[in-house]
N, C-alpha and C positions, 0 to 999 in steps of 0.2 A: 713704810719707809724704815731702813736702816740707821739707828742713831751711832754707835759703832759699833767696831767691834771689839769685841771682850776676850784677849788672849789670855789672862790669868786665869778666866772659867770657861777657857774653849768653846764661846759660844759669840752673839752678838745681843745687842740692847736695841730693842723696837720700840720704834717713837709710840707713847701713850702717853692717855692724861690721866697723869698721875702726880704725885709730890715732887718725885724723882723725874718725871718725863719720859719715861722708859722701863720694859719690862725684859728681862731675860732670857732670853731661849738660847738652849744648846744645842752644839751638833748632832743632829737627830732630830732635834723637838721641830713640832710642827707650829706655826703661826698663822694667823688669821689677819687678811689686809684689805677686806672690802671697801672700809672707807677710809683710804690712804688721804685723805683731802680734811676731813673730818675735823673739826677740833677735839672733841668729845671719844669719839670711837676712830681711833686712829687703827693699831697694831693690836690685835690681843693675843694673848698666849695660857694657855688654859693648861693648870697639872702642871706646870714647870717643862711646856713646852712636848708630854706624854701622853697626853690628852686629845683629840682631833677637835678642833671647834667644829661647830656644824656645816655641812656640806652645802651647799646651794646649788645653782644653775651654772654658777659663773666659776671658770674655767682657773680666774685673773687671781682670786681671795686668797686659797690657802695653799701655803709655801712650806717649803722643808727644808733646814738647812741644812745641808749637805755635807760642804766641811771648809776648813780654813785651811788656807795651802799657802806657806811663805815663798817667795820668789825674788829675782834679782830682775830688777826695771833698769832699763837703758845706763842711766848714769851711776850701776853697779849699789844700790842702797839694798836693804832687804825690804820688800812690802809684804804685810799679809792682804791676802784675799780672801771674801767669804764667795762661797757657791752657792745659792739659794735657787732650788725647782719648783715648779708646781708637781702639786701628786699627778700620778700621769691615770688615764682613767681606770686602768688596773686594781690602783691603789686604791678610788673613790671607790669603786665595786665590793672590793672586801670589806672596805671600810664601813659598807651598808650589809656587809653580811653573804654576802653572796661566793658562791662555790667558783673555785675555778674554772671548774668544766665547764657553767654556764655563763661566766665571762668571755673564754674563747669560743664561744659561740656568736655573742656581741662584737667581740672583735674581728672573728671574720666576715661579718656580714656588710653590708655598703653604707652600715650608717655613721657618718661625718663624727669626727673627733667633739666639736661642740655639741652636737648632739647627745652622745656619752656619756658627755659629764652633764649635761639637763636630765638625761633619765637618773642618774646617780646620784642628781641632785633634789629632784624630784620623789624620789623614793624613801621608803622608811626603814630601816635596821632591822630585820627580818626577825635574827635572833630576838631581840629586844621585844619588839611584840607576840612574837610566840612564848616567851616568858608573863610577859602581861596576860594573855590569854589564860595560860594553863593557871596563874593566881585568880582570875577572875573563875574560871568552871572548876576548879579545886574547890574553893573557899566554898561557894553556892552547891554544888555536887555533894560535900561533905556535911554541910547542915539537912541537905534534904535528905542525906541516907544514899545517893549513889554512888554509883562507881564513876572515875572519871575515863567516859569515852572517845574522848576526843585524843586524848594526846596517852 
């Protein structure tokens, strides 16, 4: 949920439990809304909103603000609006590490947009564990005297 929005830091304040009741995210930053209902884990915003929280299954969580655009509503006032999307599954794909080319290959095939973001969600940051990897047969490789073959 939206608490407002913050036009002196170009961004908006998401309901959390906090002191304040709310945490900051900018235009750009990404936010996390699994349990919009929650008392406890309402909104979170990780990095000052630079950050990606973790990805899930669910399609609904993490949002991106977009931007704030001021406008003239019927009886001539100025109002801001904020834009908030979900990543589209594109984004969750990179965001797991994954090449382009082998995202348009998922995206042309027949499987369901919810589907996309389960596998997306489902999945591990590829980078990330091939970094883990290469520390785990580095470290071990290097006390026993090998070379490392793997990577």
């Amino acid at each position: 949920m939206i608490k407002t929005i913050d036009e002196e830091n170009n961004g908006i304040n998401v309901h959390q439990a906090t002191k304040t009741g709310y945490i900051f995210c900018p235009v750009g930053g990404i936010f996390d809304m699994s349990y919009p209902k929650s008392k406890l884990r309402r909104g979170r915003v990780q990095g000052g909103g630079y950050i990606c929280p973790t990805l899930t299954c669910s399609p609904d969580c993490i949002w991106v603000v977009d931007s704030l655009n001021e406008h003239e509503d019927s009886m001539k006032y100025k109002v801001k609006n904020v834009r908030v999307r979900k990543l589209t599954e594109r984004e969750c794909f990179r965001l797991m590490g994954m090449r382009d080319s082998d995202i348009d290959k998922l995206l042309a095939s027949d499987i369901s947009r919810s589907q996309l973001y389960k596998l997306a969600g489902n999945s591990i940051v590829v980078p990330v564990l091939k970094n883990i990897f290469r520390t785990l047969f580095i470290d071990k490789n290097t006390e026993k005297g090998h070379s490392n073959a793997l990577f």
